[in-house]
C-alpha positions in Angstrom: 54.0 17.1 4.4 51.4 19.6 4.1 49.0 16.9 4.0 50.0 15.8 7.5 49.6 19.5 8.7 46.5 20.0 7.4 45.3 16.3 8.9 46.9 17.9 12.4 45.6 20.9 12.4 42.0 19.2 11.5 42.5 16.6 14.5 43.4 19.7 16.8 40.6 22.1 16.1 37.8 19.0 16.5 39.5 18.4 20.5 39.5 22.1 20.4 36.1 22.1 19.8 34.9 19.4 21.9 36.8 21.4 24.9 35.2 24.3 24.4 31.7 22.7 24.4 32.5 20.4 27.3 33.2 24.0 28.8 30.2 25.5 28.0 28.6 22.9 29.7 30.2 22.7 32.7 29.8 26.4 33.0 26.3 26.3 32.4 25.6 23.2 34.9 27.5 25.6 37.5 25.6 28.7 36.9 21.8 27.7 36.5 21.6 24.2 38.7 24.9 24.4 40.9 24.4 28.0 42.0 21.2 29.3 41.6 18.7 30.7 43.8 16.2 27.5 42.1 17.5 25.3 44.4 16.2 22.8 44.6 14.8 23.2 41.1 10.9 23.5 41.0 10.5 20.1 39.5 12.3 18.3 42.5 10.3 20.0 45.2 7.3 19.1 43.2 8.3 15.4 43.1 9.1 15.4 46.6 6.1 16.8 47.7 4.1 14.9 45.2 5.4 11.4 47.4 4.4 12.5 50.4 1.2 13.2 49.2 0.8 9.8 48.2 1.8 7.9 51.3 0.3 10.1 53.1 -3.1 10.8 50.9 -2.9 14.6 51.3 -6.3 16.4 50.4 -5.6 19.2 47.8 -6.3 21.8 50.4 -3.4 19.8 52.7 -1.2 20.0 49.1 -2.1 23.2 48.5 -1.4 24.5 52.5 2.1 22.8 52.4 3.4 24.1 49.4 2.7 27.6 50.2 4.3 27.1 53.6 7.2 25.3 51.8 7.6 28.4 49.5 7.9 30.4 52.4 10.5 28.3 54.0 12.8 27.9 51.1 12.3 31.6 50.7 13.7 32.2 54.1 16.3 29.4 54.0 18.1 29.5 51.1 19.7 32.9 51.4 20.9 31.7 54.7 22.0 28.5 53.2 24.0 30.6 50.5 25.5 32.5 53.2 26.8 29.7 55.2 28.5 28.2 52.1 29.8 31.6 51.8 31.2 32.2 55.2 32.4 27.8 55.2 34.2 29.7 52.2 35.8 32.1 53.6 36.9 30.1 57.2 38.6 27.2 55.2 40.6 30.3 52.8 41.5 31.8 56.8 42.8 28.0 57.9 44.6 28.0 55.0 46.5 31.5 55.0 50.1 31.2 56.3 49.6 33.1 58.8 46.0 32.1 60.2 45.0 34.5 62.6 42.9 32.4 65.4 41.0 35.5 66.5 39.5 36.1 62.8 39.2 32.4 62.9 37.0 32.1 65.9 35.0 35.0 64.5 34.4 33.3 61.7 32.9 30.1 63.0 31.3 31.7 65.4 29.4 33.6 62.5 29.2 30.4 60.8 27.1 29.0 63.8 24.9 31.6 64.1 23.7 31.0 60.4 23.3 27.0 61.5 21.3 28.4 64.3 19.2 30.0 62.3 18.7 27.4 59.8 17.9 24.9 62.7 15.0 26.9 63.8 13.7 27.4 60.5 13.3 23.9 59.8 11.8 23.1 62.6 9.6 25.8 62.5 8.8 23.8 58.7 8.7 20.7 60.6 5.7 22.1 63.3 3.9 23.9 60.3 3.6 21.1 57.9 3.0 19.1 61.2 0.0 21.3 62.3 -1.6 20.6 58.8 -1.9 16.5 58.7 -4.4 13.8 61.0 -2.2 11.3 63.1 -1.6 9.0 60.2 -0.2 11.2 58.2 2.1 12.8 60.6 3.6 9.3 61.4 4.4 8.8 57.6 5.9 12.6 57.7 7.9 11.6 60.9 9.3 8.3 58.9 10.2 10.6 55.9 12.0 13.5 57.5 13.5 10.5 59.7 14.8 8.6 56.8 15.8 12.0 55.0 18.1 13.0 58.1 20.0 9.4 58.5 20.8 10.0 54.3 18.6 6.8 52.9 15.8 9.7 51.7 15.5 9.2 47.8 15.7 12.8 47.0 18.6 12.8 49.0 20.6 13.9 46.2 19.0 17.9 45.8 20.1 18.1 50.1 23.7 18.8 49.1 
């Protein structure tokens, strides 16, 4: 008998375990990739920005030009992008609430597509800077990129979400 307790106890402690470091995991994943100011993390940008350069045979001034401007950009569009998923947030916890009030809810969208607004123009704003910095050629391989990007076959798609 105590044998068999000793055997449970054992078996229950190791799941325990394996919980609590699945957990830790999870929790870290969340906090420093999921939610983080990083995002995308450094490595990605690099990578994306390292393709275009190839297709596109970027001089190092051309590399050097865009990746300032896209530091600038993310700079000014991630805080907006972390506000929007705040405010989506918030208007899905209003449509939910028993008693949604459609005034607070129209507020809230319309809040909502202010920040989109904003977003929009940054981008293109991105979109005419990095354009203003390549020959013909290469802006016809940018335009095929951000193209492909927008209709979700871009291979980086995955750090968009």
């Amino acid at each position: 008998m105590r044998r068999k307790i000793i055997i449970t106890a054992f078996v229950f402690l190791t799941i325990f375990n394996i919980f609590t470091l699945i957990g830790i995991g999870v929790n870290y994943t969340v906090n420093n990739i999921l939610f983080t100011d990083e995002w995308p993390p450094k490595i990605m940008k690099q990578y994306g920005l390292k393709i275009f350069s190839m297709r596109a045979d970027l001089s190092d001034d051309q590399i050097e030009n865009i990746s300032q401007k896209r530091e600038i950009f993310l700079a000014k569009v991630i805080p907006l992008r972390n506000r929007l998923q705040k405010e989506n947030a918030e208007l899905l916890s209003l449509l939910f609430k028993k008693d949604a009030d459609r005034k607070e809810i129209s507020r809230k969208k319309e809040e909502i597509q202010k920040l989109q607004d904003q977003i929009q123009s940054e981008i293109i704003q991105q979109i005419i800077n990095v354009k203003n910095e390549l020959n013909e050629e290469q802006t016809e391989i940018f335009y095929s990129m951000v193209e492909k990007r927008i209709q979700g076959s871009h291979p980086l798609q995955m750090h968009l979400k």
